[in-house]
C-alpha positions, 0 to 999 in steps of 0.5 A: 754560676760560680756561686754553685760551686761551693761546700753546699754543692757537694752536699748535693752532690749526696743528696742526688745520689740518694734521690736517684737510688730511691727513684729506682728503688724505694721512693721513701729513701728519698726522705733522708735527702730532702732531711739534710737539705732542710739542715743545711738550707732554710726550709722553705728554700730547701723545697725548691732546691730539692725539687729540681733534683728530684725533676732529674731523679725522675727523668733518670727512673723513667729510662729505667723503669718508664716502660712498666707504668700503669697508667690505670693505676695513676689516673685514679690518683691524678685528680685528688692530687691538685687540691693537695698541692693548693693546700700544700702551698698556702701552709709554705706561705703562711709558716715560718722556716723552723715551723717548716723544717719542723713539720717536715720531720713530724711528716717523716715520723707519721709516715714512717709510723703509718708504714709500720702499721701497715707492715704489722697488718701485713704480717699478722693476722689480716694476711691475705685478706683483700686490700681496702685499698681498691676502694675510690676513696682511698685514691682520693685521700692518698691523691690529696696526701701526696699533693700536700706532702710533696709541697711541703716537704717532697716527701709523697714518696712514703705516702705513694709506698703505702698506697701501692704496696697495699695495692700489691703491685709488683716492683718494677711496675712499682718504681715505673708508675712511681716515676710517671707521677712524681714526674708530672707532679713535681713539674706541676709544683713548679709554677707553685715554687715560682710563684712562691719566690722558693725557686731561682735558677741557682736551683735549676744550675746545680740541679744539672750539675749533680746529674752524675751524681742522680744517675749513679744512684739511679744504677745502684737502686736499679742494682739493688732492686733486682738483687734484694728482696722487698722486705730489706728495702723497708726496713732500710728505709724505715730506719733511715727515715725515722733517724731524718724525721727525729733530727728535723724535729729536734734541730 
């Protein structure tokens, strides 16, 4: 364990605080942690490294928020979910870490792109007109979406964003479905990470030592999320995702 104690750890240190606010905030935030592990990390090590942080960032919004979830709501998603992480897994073991680390920023940019869409169709003239989100195969493609982008770059979070922001539900519920199904997924993508060789007990050790770190994040997102209004959250996290996705991208 003395191994853990080193400058990475102190970046993760960060990286926890980020994971837990954006755990009980706005899951897109978490974009700009799972960036900066990619920096300082190889890429494909940074996903295992991130995953279990990500496991502590779960556990935290459930005793936060764990009451609020709609379990209707997940079980449309659950099943579309194993076949992305299949797919998710053979591109780990078939690219190479800067062709990783690059993705992972082009991922960041498109879903940062698909979320400013979706922001100029809610705010223009389709205002009020009825979601196609409620339809199946959306839940499918988002399933499969949040599978994939979760295995290669922990970064469902934004897809997730957009298909409940469509669906209109409202924050709390938002955050406790949130943490439900990134809980089961990213346990699910453990087995996948060991299988891997990503994942070591170096990972799970600093992972437990940055738990203050997660859970003051935790209360400041909690904090934040009852005080502002939805609106800044998205442009916060556009902002801060946009600027992680080019840094990966041109790195």
């Amino acid at each position: 364990m003395a191994d853990l104690f080193t400058p990475l750890l102190a970046v993760f240190a960060v990286i926890g605080f980020i994971i837990g606010f954006s755990k009980t905030s706005i899951g897109g935030v978490a974009a700009i942690g799972v960036a900066v592990a990619a920096l300082v990390m190889p890429a494909k090590e940074s996903t295992a490294a991130i995953l279990a942080v990500l496991i502590v960032g779960d556990l935290v919004a459930i005793r936060f928020f764990g009451r609020h979830v709609d379990w209707s709501l997940l079980r449309s998603l659950v099943p579309a979910v194993v076949p992305g992480l299949v797919l998710g897994t053979l591109f780990l073991a078939w690219v190479s870490d800067e062709v990783l680390r690059r993705s992972i920023g082009a991922m960041i940019l498109a879903l940062v792109a698909l979320q400013l869409w979706a922001r100029w169709r809610r705010d223009g003239h389709e205002q009020g007109r009825r979601s196609r989100a409620d339809h199946p195969l959306m839940a499918a493609i988002t399933g499969t979406a949040a599978g994939f982008t979760t295995m290669t770059a922990n970064a469902a979070g934004s897809v997730m964003t957009l298909y409940f922001a469509a669906k209109g539900v409202d924050k709390a519920r938002f955050v406790g479905s949130f943490a439900w199904f990134f809980l089961g997924v990213n346990l699910a993508k453990v087995p996948f990470s060991v299988g891997l060789g990503l994942m070591t007990w170096a990972d799970v050790g600093r992972a437990v030592i940055v738990v203050p770190a997660v859970v003051l994040g935790g209360l400041a997102g909690r904090a934040l999320l009852r005080r502002l209004r939805q609106e800044q959250f998205e442009v916060a996290v556009l902002l801060g995702s946009g600027l992680a996705g080019l840094l990966l991208v041109t790195s």
